[in-house]
N, C-alpha and C positions, 0 to 999 in steps of 0.2 A: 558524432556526425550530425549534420543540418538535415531535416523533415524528409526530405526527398531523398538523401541516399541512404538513411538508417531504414524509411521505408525497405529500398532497393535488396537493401542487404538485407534485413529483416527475409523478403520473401524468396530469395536464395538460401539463408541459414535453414529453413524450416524444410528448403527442398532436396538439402544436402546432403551425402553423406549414409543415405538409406537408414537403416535402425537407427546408428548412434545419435542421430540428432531429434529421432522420433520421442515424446516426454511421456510412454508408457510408467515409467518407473517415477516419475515426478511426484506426485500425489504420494506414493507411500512412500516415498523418501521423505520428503517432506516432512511427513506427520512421525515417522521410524526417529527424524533426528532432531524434532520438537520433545518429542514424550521420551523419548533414550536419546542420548547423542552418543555415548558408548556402545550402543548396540550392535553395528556391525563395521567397522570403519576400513573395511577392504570395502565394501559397497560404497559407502560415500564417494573413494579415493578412487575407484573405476569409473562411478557417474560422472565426475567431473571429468578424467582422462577422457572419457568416452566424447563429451562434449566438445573438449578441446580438440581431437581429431576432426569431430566433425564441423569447426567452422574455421582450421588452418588456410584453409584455399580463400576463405573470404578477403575481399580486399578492408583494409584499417585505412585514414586518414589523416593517423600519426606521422610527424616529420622522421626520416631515416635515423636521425640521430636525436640522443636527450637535448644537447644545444639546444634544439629548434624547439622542442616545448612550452619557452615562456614567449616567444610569439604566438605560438598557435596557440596556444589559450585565447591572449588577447585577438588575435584574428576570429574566431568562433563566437567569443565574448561578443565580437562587434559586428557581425555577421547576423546576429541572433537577435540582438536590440536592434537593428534597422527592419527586419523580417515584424518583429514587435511592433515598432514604431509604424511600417506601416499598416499591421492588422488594426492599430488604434484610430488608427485615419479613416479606412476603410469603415469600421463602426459608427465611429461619426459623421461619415456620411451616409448612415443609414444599412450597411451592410449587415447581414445576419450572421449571428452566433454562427463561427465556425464548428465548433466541435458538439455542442446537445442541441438536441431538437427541441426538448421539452426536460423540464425537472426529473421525470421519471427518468429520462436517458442518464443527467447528473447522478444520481442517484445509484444507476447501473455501473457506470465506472467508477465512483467509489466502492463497490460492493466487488466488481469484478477483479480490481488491483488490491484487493486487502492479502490474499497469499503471501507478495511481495512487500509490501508496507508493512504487514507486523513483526517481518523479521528485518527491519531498519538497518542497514550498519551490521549486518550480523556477520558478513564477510569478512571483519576483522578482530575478532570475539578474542581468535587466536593468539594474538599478537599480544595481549595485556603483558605473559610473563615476559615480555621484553623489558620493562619499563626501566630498568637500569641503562638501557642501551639507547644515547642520545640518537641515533640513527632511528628509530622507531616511531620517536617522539609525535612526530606530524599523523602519524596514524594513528597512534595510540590518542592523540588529542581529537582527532574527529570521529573514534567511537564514542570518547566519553560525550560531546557535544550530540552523536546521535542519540546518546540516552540521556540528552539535556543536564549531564554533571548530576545527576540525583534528583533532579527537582520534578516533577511528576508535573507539571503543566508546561513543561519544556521536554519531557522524553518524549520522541515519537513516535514509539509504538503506544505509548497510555493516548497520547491526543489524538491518535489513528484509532481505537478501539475504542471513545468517547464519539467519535463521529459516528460511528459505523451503530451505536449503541442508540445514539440521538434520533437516528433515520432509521431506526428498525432494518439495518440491513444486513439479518442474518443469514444462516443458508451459505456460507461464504465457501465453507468445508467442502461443498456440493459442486464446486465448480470443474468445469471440463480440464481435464488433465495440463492443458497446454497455458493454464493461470499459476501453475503451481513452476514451474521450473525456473524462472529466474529464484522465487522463493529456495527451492533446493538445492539450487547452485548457492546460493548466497550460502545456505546454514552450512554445506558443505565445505567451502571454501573457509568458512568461519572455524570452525572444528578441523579441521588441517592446514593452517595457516599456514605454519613452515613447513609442510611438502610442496607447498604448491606457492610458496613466494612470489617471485616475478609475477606469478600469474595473476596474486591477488593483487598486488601492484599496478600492473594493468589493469585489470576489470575497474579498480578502487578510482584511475584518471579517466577511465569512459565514463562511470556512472556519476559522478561529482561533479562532470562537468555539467552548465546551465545549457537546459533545452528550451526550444522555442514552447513546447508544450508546457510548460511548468507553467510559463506565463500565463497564456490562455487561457488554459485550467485556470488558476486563480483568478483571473478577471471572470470566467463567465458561471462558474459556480457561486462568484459572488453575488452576481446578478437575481441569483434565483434563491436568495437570499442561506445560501448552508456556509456554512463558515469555513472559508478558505485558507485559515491559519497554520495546516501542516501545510499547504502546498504554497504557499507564500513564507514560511521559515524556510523551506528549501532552498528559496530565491536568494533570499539573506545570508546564509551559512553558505552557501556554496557557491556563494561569490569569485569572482576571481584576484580578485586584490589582497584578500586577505582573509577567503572562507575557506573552504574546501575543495573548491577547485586548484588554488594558488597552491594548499600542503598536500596535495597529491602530488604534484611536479617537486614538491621541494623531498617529499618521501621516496621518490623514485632516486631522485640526482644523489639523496643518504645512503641508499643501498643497492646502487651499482656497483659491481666488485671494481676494484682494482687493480685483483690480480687474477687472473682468469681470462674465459672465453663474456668479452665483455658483447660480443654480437649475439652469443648465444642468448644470455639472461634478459637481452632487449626483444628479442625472438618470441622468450617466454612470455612477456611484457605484453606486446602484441597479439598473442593469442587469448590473454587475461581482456586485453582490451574488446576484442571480437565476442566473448560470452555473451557483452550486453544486448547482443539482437539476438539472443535465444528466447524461446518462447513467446508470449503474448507481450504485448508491449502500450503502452498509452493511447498509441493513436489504432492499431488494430482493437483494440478493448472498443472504443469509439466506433469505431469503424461495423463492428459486428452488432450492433444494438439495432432489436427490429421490435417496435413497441407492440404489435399485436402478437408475434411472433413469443416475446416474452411475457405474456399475461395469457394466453396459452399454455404455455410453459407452468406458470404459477397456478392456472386453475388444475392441468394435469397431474400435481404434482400433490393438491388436497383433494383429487378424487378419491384416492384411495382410502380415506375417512370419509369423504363427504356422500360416499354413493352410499353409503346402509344409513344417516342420520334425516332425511328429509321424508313427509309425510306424502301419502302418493296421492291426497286431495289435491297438492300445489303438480298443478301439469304444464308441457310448454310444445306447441304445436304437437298435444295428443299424446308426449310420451312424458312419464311421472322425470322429474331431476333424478333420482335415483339411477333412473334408468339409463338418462345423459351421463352421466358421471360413473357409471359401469366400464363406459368402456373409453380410457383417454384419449382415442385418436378422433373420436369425434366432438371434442371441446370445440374446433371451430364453427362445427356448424351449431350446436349447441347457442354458442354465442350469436350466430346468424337467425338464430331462431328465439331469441330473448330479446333483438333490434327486432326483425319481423310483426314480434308479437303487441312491442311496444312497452317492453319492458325497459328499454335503453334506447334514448336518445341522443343519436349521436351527433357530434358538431353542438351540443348546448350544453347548459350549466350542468351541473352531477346533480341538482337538487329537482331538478326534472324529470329525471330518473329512477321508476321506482325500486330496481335493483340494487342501484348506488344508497336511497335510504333504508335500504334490509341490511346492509352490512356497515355503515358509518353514521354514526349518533351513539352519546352512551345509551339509551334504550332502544337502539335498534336491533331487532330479532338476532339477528346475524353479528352481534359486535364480539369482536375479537379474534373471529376468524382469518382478518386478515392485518396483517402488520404494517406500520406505518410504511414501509416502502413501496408493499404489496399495493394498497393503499394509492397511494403514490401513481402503479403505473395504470389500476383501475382509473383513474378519476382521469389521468393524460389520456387516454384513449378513447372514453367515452365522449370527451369535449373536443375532439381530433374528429374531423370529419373523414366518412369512409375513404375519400381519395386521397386522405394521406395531411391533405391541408389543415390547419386549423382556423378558429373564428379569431377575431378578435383578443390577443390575453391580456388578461388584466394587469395591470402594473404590479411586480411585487416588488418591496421595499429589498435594497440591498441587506447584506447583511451587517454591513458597517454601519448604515442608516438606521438597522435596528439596534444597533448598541449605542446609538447617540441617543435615541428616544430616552423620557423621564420613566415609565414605567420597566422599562429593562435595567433601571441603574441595579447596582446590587447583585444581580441573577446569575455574573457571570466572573466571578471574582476566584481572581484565584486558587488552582482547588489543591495546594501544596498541603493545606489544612486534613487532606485527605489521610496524609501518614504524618506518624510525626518526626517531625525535624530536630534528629538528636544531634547530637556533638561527638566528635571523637571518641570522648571516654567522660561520659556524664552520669550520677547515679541517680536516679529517678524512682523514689522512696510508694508512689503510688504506684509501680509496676511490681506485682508482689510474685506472680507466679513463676516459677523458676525456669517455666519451659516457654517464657516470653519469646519470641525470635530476635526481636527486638535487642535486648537485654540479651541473652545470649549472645549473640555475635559482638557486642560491647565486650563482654567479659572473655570471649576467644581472641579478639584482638589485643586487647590488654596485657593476656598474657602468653602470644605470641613471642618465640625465642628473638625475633628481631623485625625487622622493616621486612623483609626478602617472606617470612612465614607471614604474616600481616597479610601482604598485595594478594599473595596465593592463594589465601583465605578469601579476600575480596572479590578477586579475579572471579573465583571460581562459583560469586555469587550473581554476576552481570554477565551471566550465557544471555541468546537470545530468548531464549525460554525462561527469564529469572527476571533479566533486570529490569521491566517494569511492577513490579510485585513489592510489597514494602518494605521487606528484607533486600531485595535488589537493589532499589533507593537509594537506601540508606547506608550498602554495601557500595556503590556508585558514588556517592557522597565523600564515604572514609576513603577510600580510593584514589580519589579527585587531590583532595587536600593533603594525601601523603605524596602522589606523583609530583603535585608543586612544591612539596617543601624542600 
């Protein structure tokens, strides 16, 4: 759907339906089908049923029939680049970043949408033991291409868990129940593939398809120099010419029956497609970002260590920090009373402030207490004037601009080097220990009764929970190369 009616729909899915669309049970699904995926798979198969009831009433934007799918791609395609085309105009005439305020906000929606980004693709986990079956093929090729074919600076759960590592943006676990549900849909839907077919089918042409926000995002995270390359491979790969948008329409038109209730399974189709406005979604993730709001949040959350470690010499309008930090609902005055005192200067540099040098410097009293993101939305706040505005910001280099600099050459080279890059069946005289992973799963596929116990082997090593890990890899790899042969 285009910004405005995935909005629409979005705030109708979340209001639908009473319980079953409420995402109480999202978080521990989640984490139940990350650390077990056999653990209970009548809960999975309800969570998802339960979803799909409640977003049937919702209106889709799908053509009545498959026919009409390879226009509407291109119609959405083209809809989406003029919507683009003009936010770029708009910019260059001066208009402000549509979607963050400040780096700190960047930073928030990386951190807010990691649930759903590190189970990539996991929707179609299920589908691998198809791979005899030409019919499957277009899906089974755009999970492999989500786990980047084996190569680990192409998988995009490791390049999503590299950013998130880069920016200190942990605490991810922590988030309000309602970031975790397309996450849980997806692992579910992945772990029951073939019960819920059509459906994944569906969901697999809504979410493939290119959004106006994908773009943005990578234009304006660029700007503030984080490296926008998962969210710009998205752009690429899920092209419609010939990425992933294009094999979702050609996976669908594979596995329409032919004989049957062909209205029914399109049905199914359509409700697969309607999942995608469950839960939080990009532009609500953006949308809820309130920078005092969350640095609040982040002081609340280290009071609970930080009220017994401060000496009661250091006081602030009378009462010791300790005593501020006893009780979290008054962090904001707290912070009212650290501006007051003159301990923070707001609307100027961080280096002005002598609070900001207690906790940022390697010899600052206070270092390490807080993480670079943490970091991050201290220093956005302080240099934000009370009324929301800010002064002057200084230019930061993009972050293409910094990988053209001389002193970055080198730093950022491909980190494939990270596992190693074995071969089918290669024997490697310096891996001695018997219970190598590595080495192992060489010698199980070797001597695998044929191709069909091989993939099964492999398959079973590229869950969403595996296949970034280096047995995943490299199980992703052997995988790869036997599906093509």
């Amino acid at each position: 759907m285009l910004l405005a009616d995935a909005a629409a729909a979005t705030a109708a899915a979340r209001t639908h339906g009473g319980a079953a669309v409420t995402p109480e049970r999202a978080r521990h699904l989640y984490f139940a089908l990350y650390e077990n995926p056999q653990a209970d798979p009548e809960e999975a198969r309800a969570y998802v049923a339960d979803q799909i009831a409640a977003v049937q009433d919702l209106p889709a934007d799908l053509p009545p029939t498959v026919a009409g799918l390879q226009a509407w791609v291109q119609e959405r395609t083209d809809a989406v680049g003029r919507q683009y085309r003009d936010y770029l105009a708009a910019r260059k005439n001066g208009a402000p970043r549509r979607y963050f305020s400040c780096r700190a906000h960047a930073l928030y929606f990386i951190k807010s949408v990691a649930p759903t980004k590190l189970v990539d693709g996991a929707w179609l986990y299920g589908l691998l033991k198809h791979w005899d079956n030409p019919a499957y093929h277009e899906l089974i090729k755009t999970y492999l291409e989500e786990l980047g074919e084996g190569a680990p600076s192409k998988n995009h759960v490791t390049i999503y868990r590299k950013l998130l590592a880069t920016h200190g943006c942990e605490g991810w676990e922590n988030l309000g129940e309602e970031h975790f549900v397309q996450g849980a849909l997806q692992l579910a839907l992945g772990h029951h593939a073939d019960h819920f077919l059509p459906e994944v089918i569906g969901y697999n042409l809504g979410y493939e398809q290119l959004p106006l926000h994908l773009l943005i995002t990578s234009y304006e995270l660029n700007e503030f120099g984080i490296d926008p390359y998962y969210f710009t491979l998205h752009v690429t790969v899920d092209n419609a010419a010939s990425g992933h948008a294009q094999k979702a329409v050609q996976a669908l038109e594979g596995l329409m029956p032919r004989v049957g209730d062909r209205d029914a399974f399109y049905q199914r189709v359509l409700d697969g497609y309607r999942l995608n406005e469950l839960g939080a979604s990009t532009t609500s993730v953006i949308a809820e970002f309130d920078l005092q709001q969350e640095l609040v949040d982040i002081l609340a959350a280290k009071s609970g260590v930080g009220k017994n470690m401060h000496s009661d010499y250091c006081r602030v309008a009378g009462r010791s920090v300790n005593d501020w930090l006893g009780d979290p609902a008054r962090i904001p005055d707290f912070l009212a009373a650290l501006e007051k005192a003159g301990w923070i200067q707001r609307g100027e540099e961080v280096e002005h402030s002598r609070f900001w040098r207690l906790v940022h410097g390697d010899k600052a009293e206070m270092f390490g207490v807080f993480s670079a993101y943490e970091l991050q939305v201290l220093r956005d706040w302080i240099t934000s004037k009370p009324d929301g505005s800010r002064a002057q910001e200084p230019r930061t280099m993009t972050w293409r601009a910094r990988q053209r600099t001389l002193d970055n050459l080198g730093q950022h080279a491909d980190r494939s080097a990270d596992f190693p890059e074995r071969g089918l069946i290669r024997r490697h005289p310096r891996l001695e220990s018997q219970d190598n992973e590595l080495r192992l799963l060489e010698e199980q596929v070797a001597s695998a009764a044929g191709k069909g116990e091989a993939m099964e082997l492999l398959g079973s090593l590229m869950s969403p929970e595996i296949h970034h890990t280096a047995v995943g890899l490299m199980a992703t790899r052997m995988y790869t190369r036997l599906f093509d042969a």
